[in-house]
N, C-alpha and C positions, 0 to 999 in steps of 0.2 A: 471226216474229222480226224484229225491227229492225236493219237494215243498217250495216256501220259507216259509212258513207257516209253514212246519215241520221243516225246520234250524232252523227259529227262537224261535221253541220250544223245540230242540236238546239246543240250547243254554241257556233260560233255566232253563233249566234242569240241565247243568253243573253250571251254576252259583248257580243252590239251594247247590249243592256238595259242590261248596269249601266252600257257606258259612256255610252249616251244617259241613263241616270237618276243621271249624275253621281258616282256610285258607284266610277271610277277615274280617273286622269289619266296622261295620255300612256299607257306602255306597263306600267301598273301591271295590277296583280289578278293572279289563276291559277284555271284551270277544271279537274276531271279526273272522267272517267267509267269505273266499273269492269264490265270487258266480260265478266271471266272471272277465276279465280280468279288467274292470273299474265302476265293484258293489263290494261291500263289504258288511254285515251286522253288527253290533255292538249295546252293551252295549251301555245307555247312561247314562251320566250324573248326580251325585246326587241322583241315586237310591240304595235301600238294593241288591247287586245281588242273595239274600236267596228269594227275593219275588216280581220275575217278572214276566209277563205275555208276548205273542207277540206280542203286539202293543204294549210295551217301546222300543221294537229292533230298529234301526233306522237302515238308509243306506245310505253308502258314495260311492264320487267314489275315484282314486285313488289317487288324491291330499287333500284325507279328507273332501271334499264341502259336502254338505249334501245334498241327492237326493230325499229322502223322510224320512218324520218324523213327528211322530202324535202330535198335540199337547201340550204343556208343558212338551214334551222331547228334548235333543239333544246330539247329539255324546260326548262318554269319552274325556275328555281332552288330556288324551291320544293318542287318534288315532295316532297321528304324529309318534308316537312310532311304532306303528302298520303298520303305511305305508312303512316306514322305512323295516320293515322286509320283506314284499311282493314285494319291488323293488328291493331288494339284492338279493334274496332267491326265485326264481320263482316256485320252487317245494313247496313253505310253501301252503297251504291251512286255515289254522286257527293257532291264536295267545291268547295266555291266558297270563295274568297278574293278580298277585294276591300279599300276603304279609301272607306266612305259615310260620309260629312262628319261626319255629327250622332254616330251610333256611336263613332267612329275619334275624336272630339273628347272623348266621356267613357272612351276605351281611355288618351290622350293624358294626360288629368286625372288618371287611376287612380280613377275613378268608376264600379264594376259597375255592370247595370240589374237592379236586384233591385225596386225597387219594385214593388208591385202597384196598377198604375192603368188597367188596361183589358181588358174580359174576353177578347179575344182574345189580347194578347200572357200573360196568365196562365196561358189555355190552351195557347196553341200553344208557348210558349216556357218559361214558370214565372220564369225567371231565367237572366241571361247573366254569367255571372264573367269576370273577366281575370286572363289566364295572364302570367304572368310574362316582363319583355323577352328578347328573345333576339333576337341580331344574326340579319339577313338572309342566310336560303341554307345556313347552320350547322345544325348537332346540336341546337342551342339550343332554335331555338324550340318543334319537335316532344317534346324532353324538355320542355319548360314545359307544354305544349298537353297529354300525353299524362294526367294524373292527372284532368283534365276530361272525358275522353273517356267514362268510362263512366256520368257521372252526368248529360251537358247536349250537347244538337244545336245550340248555338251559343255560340261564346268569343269575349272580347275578346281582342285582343292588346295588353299593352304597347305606349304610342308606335308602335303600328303599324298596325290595320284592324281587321278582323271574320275570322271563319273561321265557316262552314255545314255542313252536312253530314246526309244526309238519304239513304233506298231510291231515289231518283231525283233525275234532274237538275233538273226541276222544284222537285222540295219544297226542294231544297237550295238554289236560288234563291229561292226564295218566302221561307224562312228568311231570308234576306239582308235581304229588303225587309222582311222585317215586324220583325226586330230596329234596320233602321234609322228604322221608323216610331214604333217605340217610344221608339228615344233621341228623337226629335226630338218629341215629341210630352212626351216627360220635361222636355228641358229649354227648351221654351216653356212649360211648367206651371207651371216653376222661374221664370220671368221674371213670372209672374201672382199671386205669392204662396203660391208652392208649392203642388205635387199631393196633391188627398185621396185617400188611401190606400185600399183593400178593409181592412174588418175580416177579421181569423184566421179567423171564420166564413165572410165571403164568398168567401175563399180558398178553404176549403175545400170550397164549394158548386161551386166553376168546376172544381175539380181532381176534385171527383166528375163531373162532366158529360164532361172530358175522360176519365175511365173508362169512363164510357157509348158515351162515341165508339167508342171500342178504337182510340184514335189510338196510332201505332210511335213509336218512339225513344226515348230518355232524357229523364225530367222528376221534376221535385221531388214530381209528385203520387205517384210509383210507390217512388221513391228519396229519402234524406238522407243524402249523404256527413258533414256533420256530426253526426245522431243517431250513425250510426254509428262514429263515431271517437269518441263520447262526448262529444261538445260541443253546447251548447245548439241548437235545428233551425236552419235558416236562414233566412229571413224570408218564403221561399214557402212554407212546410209548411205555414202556419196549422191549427198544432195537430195536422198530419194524422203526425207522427213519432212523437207521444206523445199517447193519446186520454185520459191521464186527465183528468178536472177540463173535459171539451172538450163543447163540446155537440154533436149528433148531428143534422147535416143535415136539412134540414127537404126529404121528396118531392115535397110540392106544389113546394117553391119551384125547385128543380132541376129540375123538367120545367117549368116556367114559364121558366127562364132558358134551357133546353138551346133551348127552342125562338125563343127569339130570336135565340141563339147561332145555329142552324142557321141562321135567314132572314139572317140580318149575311153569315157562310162561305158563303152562296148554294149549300149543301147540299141 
């Protein structure tokens, strides 16, 4: 079993990441890892996340209180946010918040990343909504965030960043990076005469693969919060909410794709 001593330098570790990959500035972002059903560990407060150590890590329980915390530190303002995801979401394990350029620019615009332009973010991600603004450190933002929770591992926010979340602190960083590789990779496609899209079949070819995987968490291949409310699927279902009239995956071509897929994830 993992030390918290080594969590709390797993974290970070990832907090050096995003701020070396640009991903925060000054004393921006929040990290938090779930230890136990009513410990937490986290980021705190008015620090660089490019230059911590493990005693700034603090630790909550699950209403945010503080349980332990060293001196002239204290939990991200955040946290509410972060609890918010752990009481929804009982498989989440760790929660990243940050503010990466290309993402947090189409959160900014009020631009989801729904398109389907690449078979990795299809798979690993399907589609990233944004949640509705809500002032910093408030009730706000986690009621905005919380109706996403059960159908998507990663949200825009309003004028504000990104939010991950994932069974580990890893994936849930991984998340981060590869929802901001997506915006950016969307909106220089956007500058080339715009991105050609996956046909509804080809959608539907990746999101069977991603079944194949038996990859965790929330995604449009498994789920439609719009089917379900009765409204038309959302533009990652391709066809997969409603089969009538849809055509039926073709085997070969799914084992031909899964296995590129694999060699690309270096599976």
């Amino acid at each position: 079993m993992v030390s918290e001593f080594e969590i709390k330098k797993q974290i970070c570790e990832i907090g050096k990441r995003i701020y070396d990959r640009g991903m925060v500035a000054a004393n921006d972002g929040n990290i938090s890892v779930k230890i136990s059903d009513n410990e937490f560990l986290c980021t705190p407060t008015g620090v660089s996340k490019g230059f911590m150590t493990p005693e700034y890590i603090c630790k909550v329980d699950a209403k945010g209180n503080v349980i332990q915390a060293n001196k002239g530190f204290k939990p991200s303002s955040e946290i509410k946010m972060h609890m918010r995801v752990y009481e929804k979401r009982p498989d989440v394990k760790s929660v990243v918040h940050a503010h990466p350029i290309y993402a947090t620019s189409f959160a900014i615009a009020g631009i989801p990343l729904t398109q389907p332009i690449m078979p990795e973010a299809v798979i690993a991600l399907g589609c990233v909504p944004i949640a509705e603004y809500g002032a910093p450190s408030t009730m706000e933002i986690p009621d905005a965030v919380e109706k996403y929770l059960p159908y998507y591992d990663a949200v825009l926010l309003a004028n504000h960043g990104a939010l991950t979340y994932s069974d580990s602190l890893l994936a849930a960083y991984h998340k981060m990076e590869s929802v901001e590789f997506y915006a950016e990779l969307l909106f220089k496609s956007k500058q080339l005469g715009g991105p050609k899209e996956f046909t509804p079949e080809q959608v539907e070819q990746l999101y069977e693969i991603r079944r194949k995987f038996g990859m965790t968490g929330k995604h449009p291949a498994d789920l439609c919060p719009n089917k379900a409310a009765g409204l038309k699927s959302c533009h990652g279902c391709g066809g997969n909410c409603d089969h009538h009239g849809s055509k039926e995956a073709d085997p070969a071509l799914i084992e031909e794709i899964t296995k590129k897929i694999i060699a690309q994830l270096g599976k």
